[in-house]
C-alpha positions as CSV (number, residue, x, y, z in Angstrom):
1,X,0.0,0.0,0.0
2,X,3.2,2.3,0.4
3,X,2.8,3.9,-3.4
4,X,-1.0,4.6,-2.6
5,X,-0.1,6.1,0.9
6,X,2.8,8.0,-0.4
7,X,0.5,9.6,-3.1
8,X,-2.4,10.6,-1.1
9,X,0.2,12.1,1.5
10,X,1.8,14.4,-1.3
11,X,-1.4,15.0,-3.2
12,X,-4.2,15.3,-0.2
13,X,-2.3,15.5,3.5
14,X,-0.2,18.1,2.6
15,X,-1.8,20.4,1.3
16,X,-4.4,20.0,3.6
17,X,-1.8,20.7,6.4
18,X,-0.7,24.0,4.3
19,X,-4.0,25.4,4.0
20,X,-4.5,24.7,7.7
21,X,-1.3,26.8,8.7
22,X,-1.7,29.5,6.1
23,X,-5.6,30.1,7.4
24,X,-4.0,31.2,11.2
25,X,-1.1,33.4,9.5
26,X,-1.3,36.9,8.1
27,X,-1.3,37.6,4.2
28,X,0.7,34.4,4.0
29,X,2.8,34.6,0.4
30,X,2.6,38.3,-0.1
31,X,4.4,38.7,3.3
32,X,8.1,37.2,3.3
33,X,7.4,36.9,7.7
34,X,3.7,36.5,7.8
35,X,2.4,36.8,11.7
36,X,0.5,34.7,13.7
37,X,-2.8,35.6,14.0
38,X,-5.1,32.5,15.3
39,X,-8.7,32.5,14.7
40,X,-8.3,36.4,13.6
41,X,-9.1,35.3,9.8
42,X,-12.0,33.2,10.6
43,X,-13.5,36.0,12.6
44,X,-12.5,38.6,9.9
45,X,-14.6,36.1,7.5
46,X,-17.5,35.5,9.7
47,X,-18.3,39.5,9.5
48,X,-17.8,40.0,6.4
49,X,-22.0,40.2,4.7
50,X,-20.5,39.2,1.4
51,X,-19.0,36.1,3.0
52,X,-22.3,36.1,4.8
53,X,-24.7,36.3,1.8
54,X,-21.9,33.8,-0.3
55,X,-22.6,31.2,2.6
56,X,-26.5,31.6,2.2
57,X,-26.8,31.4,-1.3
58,X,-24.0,28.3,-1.0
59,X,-26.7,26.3,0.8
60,X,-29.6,27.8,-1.5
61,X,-27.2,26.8,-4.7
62,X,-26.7,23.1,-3.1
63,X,-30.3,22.2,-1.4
64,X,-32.0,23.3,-4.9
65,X,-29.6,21.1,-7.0
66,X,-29.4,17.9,-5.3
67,X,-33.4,18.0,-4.7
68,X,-33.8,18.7,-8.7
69,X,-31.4,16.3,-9.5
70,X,-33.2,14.0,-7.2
71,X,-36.7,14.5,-8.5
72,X,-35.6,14.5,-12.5
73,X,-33.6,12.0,-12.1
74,X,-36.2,9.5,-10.4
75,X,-38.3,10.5,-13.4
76,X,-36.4,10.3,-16.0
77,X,-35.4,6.7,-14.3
78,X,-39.0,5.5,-14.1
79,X,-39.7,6.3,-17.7
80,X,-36.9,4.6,-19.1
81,X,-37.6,1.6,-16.7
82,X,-41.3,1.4,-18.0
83,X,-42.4,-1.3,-19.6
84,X,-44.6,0.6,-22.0
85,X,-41.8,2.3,-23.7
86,X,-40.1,0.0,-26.6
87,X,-36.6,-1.0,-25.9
88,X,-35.1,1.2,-29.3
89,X,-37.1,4.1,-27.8
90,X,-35.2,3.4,-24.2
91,X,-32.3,3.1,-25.5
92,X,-32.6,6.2,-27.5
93,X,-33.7,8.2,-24.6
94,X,-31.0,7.0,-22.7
95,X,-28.5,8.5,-25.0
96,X,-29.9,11.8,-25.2
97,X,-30.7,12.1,-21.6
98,X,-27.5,11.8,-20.7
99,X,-25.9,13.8,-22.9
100,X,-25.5,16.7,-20.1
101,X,-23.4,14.5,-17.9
102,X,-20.5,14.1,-20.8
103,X,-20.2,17.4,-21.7
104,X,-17.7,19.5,-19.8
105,X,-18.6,22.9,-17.9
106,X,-17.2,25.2,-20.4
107,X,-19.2,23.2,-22.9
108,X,-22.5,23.6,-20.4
109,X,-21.7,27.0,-20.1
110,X,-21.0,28.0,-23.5
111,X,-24.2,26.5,-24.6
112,X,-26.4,28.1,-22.5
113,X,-24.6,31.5,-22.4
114,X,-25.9,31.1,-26.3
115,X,-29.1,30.0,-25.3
116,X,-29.7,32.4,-22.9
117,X,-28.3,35.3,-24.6
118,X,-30.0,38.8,-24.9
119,X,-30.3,38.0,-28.3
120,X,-30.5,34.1,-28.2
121,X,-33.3,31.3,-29.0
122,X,-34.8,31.4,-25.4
123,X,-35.6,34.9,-25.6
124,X,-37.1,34.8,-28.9
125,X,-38.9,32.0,-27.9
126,X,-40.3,33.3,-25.1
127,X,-41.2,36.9,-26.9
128,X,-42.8,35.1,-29.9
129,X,-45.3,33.2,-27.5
130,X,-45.9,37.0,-25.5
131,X,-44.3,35.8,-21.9
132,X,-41.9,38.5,-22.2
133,X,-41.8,41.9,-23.6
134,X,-38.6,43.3,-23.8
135,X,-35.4,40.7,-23.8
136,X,-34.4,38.9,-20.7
137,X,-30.7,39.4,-19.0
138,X,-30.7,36.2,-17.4
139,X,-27.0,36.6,-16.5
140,X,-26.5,40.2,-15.7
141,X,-29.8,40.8,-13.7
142,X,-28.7,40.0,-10.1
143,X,-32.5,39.2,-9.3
144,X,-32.7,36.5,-12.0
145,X,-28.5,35.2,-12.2
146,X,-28.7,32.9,-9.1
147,X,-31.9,31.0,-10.3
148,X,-30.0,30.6,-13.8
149,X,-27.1,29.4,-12.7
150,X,-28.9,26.6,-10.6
151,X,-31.4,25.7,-13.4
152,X,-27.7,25.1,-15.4
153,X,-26.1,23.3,-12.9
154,X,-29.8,21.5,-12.7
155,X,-29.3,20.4,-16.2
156,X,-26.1,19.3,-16.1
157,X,-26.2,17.0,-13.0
158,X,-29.1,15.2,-13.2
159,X,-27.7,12.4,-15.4
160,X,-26.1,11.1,-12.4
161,X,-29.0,10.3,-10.5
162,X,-30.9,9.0,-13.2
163,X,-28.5,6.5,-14.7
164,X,-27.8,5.3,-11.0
165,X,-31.8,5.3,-10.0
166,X,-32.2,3.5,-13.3
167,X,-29.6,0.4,-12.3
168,X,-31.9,0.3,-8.8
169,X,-35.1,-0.2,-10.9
170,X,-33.6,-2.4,-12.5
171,X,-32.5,-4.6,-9.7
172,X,-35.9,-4.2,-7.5
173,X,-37.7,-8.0,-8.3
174,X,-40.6,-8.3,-10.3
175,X,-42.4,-10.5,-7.5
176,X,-43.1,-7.5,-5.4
177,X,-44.6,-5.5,-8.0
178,X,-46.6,-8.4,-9.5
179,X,-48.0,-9.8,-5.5
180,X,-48.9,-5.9,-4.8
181,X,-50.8,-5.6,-8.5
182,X,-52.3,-9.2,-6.9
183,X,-53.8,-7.2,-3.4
184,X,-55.0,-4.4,-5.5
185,X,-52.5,-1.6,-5.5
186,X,-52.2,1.0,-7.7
187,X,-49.3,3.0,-9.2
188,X,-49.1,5.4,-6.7
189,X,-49.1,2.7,-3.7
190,X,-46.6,0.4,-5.8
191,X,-44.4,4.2,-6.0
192,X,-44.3,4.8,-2.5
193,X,-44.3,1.5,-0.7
194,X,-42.0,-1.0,-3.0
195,X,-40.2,1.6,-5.5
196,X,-38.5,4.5,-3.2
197,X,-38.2,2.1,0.0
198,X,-35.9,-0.6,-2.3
199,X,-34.2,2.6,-3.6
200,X,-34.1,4.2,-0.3
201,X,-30.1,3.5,0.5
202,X,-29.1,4.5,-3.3
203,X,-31.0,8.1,-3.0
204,X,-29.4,8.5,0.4
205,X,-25.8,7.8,-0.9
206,X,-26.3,10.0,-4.0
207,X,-27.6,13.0,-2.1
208,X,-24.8,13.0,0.6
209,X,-22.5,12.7,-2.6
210,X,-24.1,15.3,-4.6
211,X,-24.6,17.6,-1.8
212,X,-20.9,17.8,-2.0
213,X,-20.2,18.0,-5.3
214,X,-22.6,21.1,-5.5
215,X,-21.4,22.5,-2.0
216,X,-17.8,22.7,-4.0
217,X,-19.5,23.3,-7.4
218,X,-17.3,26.2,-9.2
219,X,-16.2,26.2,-12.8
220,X,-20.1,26.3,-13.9
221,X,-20.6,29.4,-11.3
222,X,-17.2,30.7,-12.4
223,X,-17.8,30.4,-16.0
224,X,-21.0,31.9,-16.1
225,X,-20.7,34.7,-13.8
226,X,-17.9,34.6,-11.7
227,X,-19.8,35.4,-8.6
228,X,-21.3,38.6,-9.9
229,X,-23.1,40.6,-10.9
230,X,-23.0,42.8,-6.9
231,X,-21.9,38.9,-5.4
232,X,-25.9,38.0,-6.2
233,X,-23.9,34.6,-7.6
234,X,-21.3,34.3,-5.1
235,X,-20.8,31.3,-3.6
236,X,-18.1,29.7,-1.4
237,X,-16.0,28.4,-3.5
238,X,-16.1,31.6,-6.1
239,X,-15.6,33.6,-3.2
240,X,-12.2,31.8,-2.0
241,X,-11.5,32.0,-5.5
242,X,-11.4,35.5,-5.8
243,X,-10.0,37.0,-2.4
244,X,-6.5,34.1,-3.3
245,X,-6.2,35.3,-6.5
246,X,-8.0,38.3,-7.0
247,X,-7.6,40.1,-3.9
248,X,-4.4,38.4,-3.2
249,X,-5.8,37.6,0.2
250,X,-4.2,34.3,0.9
251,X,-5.1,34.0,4.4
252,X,-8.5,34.9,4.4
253,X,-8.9,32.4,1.3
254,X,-7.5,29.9,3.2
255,X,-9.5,30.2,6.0
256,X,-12.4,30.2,3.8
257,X,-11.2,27.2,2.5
258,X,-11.3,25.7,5.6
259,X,-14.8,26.2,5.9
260,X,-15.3,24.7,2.9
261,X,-13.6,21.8,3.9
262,X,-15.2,21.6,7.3
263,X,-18.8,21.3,6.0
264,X,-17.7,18.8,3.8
265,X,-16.0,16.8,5.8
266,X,-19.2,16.9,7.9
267,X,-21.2,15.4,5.4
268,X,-18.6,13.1,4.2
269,X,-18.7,11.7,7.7
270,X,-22.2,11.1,7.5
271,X,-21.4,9.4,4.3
272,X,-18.7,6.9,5.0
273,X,-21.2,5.9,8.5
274,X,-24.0,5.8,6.0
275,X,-22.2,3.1,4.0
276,X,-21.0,1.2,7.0
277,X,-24.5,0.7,8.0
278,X,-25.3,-0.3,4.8
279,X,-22.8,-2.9,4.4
């Protein structure tokens, strides 16, 4: 195990270890002697209202996603699982709905930005059928940025559940749903007491998984936004981000990194227990 230990030392512990040093030091890099200065960074952070509002809309960014991604990917799942859709139509739909989950960010992004432009097919769209009048800034508005970057990050995440939801559908045994047909029970009874109990443990591992994906999520924010317009798309990640290498704030982006890491680790913990239990 020594090559696996020694890489996970150099790649993870260390700079774990670093981070954890440089968030109780002054402007650590920019100063050739930084100072000791504790918890003085994590205070600093903690009353700072754009850290503030970046943590809020961190947890509005992350709840949103994972409970889309859960509910369109359970759909999506059950569609492709049903046995009134022909297997060439499945199959089909299988390829196109995951489509989102192979493209990369920039790819996302870049498609949507077009979509979404000023000037793009959504807005024409939407001011041909009369919904709008006058064309839609969906990145630039701060009251309308946050909800599109979600709805993108909504798009190209759910994939993930669906595929995985699909394989637990596909394992569930027919018996159950043919002796509950037997006793009279409809869709909706065979939906809620034999479908989402059997895939109970899977959505459970997903959502601890994707809620830390998304807590960390930043090349679709960054991409699209980069935090702005006024912070209304800052998020944690974006935010440690800029104040390292914007703000050349090294120690207060390491002690927002910390943070990060902290909640994380949180849920990671939950996680790894969650899977114990399981085995």
């Amino acid at each position: 195990m020594s090559p696996t230990l020694l890489v996970m030392l150099v790649m993870m512990a260390v700079p774990v270890a670093m981070v954890l040093t440089y968030s109780t030091l002054s402007n650590v890099i920019m100063v050739k002697k930084p100072e000791f200065v504790g918890i003085q960074n994590y205070l600093t952070l903690l009353g700072d209202p754009i850290f503030q509002k970046a943590l809020g809309q961190t947890m509005v960014f992350t709840v949103t996603s994972v409970l889309f991604h859960l509910l369109l990917g359970l759909t999506f799942a059950l569609m492709l699982n049903s046995v009134l859709l022909p297997r060439i139509a499945a199959a089909l739909f299988r390829v196109v709905y995951i489509l989102p989950w192979v493209f990369t960010a920039s790819i996302v992004v870049i498609l949507w930005q077009l979509l979404l432009n000023p000037n793009g097919v959504i807005n024409y769209v939407l001011e041909t059928l009369n919904l709008i009048s006058s064309k839609v800034e969906w990145f630039s508005n701060p009251s309308l940025a946050l909800g599109t970057v979600i709805y993108i990050n909504i798009w190209a995440g759910y994939p993930f559940f669906m595929i995985s939801l699909l394989a637990g559908l596909q394992g569930i045994p027919s018996d159950l749903y043919e002796a509950a047909a037997i006793d009279g029970a409809g869709w909706r009874d065979k939906l809620f007491n034999i479908t989402i109990p059997q895939l109970m443990p899977i959505i459970l591992a997903m959502a601890m998984l994707d809620f830390i994906w998304n807590l960390q999520q930043f090349p679709i924010i960054f991409l699209a936004t980069g935090g702005g317009p006024l912070n209304a798309t800052e998020t944690i990640a974006t935010y440690t981000y800029n104040l390292a290498f914007s703000k050349r704030e090294f120690g207060l982006a390491s002690a927002s990194g910390v943070i990060l890491f902290l909640v994380s680790a949180i849920i990671a913990l939950f996680y790894v227990r969650h899977q114990k239990a399981r085995d």
